[in-house]
N, CA, C and O of each residue as an XYZ file, in Angstrom:
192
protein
N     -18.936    120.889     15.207
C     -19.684    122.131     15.168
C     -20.039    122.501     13.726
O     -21.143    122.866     13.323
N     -18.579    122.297     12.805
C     -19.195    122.996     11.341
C     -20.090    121.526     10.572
O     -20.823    121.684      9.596
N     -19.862    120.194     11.203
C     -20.604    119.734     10.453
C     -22.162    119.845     10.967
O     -22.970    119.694     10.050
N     -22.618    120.035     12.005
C     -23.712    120.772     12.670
C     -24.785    121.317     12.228
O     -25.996    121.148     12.366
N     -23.822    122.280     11.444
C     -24.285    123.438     10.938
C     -24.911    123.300      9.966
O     -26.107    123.591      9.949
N     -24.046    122.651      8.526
C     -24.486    122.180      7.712
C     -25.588    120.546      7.756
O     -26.280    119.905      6.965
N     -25.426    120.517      8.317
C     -26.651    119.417      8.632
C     -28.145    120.131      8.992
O     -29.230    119.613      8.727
N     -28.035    120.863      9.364
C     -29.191    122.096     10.095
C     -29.107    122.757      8.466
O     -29.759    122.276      7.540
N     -28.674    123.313      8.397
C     -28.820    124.052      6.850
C     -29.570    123.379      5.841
O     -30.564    123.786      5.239
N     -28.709    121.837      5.689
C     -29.574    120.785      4.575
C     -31.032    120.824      5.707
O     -31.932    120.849      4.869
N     -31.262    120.830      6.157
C     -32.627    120.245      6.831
C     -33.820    121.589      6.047
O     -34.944    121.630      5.549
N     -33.022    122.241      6.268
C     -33.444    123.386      5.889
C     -33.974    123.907      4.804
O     -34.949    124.659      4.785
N     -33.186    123.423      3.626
C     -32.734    123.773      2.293
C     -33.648    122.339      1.898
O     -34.493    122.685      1.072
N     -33.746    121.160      2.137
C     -35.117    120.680      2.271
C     -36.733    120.660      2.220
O     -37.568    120.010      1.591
N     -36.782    122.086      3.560
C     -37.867    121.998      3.409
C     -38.205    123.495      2.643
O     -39.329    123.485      2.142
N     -37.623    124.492      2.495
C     -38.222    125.415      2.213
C     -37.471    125.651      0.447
O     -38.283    126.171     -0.319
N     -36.483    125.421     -0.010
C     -36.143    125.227     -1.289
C     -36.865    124.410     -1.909
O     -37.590    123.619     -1.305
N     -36.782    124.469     -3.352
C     -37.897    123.824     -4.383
C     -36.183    122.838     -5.132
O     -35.000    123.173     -5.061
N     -36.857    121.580     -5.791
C     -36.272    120.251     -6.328
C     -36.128    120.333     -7.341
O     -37.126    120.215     -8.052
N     -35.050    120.534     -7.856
C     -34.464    120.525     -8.966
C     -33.975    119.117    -10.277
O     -33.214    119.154    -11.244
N     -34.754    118.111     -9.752
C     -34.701    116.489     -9.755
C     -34.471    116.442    -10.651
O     -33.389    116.250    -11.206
N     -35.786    116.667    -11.136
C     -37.169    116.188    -12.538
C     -36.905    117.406    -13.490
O     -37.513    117.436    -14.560
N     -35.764    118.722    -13.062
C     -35.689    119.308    -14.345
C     -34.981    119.708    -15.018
O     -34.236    120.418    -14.343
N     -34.599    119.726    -16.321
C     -33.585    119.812    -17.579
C     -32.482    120.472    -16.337
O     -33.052    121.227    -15.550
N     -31.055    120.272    -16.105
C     -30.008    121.170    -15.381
C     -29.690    122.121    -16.360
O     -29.279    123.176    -15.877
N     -29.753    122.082    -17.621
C     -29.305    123.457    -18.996
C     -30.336    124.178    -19.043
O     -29.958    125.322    -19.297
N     -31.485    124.137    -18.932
C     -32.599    124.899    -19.085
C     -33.217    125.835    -17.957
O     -34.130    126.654    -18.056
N     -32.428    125.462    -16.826
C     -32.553    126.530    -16.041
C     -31.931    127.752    -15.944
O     -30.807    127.918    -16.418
N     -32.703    128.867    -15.227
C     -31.769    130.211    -14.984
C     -30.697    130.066    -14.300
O     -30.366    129.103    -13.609
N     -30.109    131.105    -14.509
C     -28.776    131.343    -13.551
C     -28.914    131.707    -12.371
O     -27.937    132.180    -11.790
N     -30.098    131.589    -11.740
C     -30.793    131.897    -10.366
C     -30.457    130.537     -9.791
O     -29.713    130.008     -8.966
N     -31.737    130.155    -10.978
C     -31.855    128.221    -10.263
C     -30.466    127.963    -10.632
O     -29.955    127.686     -9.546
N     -29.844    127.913    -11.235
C     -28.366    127.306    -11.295
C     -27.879    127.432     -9.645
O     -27.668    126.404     -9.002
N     -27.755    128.513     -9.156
C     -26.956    128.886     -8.013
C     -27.739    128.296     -7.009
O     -27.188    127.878     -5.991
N     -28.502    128.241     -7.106
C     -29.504    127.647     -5.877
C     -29.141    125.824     -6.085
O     -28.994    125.057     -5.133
N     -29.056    125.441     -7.499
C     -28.639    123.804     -7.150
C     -27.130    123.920     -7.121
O     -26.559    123.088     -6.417
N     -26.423    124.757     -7.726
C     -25.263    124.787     -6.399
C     -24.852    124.867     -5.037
O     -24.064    124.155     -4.414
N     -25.685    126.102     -4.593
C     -25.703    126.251     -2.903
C     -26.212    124.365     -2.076
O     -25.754    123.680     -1.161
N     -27.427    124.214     -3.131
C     -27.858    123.030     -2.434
C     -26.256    121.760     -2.239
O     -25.889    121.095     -1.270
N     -25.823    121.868     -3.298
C     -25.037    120.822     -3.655
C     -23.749    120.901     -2.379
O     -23.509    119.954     -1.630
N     -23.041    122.191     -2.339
C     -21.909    122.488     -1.751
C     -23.029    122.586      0.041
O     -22.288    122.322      0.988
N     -23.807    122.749      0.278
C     -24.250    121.944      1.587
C     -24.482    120.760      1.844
O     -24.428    120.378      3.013
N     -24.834    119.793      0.690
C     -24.953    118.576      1.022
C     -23.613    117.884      1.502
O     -23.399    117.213      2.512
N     -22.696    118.293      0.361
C     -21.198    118.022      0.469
C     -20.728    117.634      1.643
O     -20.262    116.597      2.116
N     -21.116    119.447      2.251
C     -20.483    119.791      4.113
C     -20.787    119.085      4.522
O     -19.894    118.514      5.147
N     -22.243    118.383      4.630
C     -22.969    117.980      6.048
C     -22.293    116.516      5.778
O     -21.681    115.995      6.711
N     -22.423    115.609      4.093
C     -22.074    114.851      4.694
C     -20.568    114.050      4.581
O     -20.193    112.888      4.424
N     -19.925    115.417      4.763
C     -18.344    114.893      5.229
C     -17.803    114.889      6.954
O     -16.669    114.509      7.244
């Protein structure tokens, strides 16, 4: 069930979040910081 969830979430966080790939990780805000965290700690979930 909770891995589910987070699998549905990444699908999610996919399509409607913006990619953080291609840019400097120090040069971003502390907005975008949290947002490639959130991304990160869902990828984690889904794929454990």
């Amino acid at each position: 069930m909770k891995k589910n969830l987070f699998k549905i979430l990444a699908k999610i966080n996919k399509v409607i979040m913006p990619r953080f790939s291609q840019r400097d990780i120090t040069r971003l805000s502390k907005i975008e910081k949290a947002m490639v965290a959130y991304r990160y700690w869902v990828t984690i979930n889904a794929l454990d």
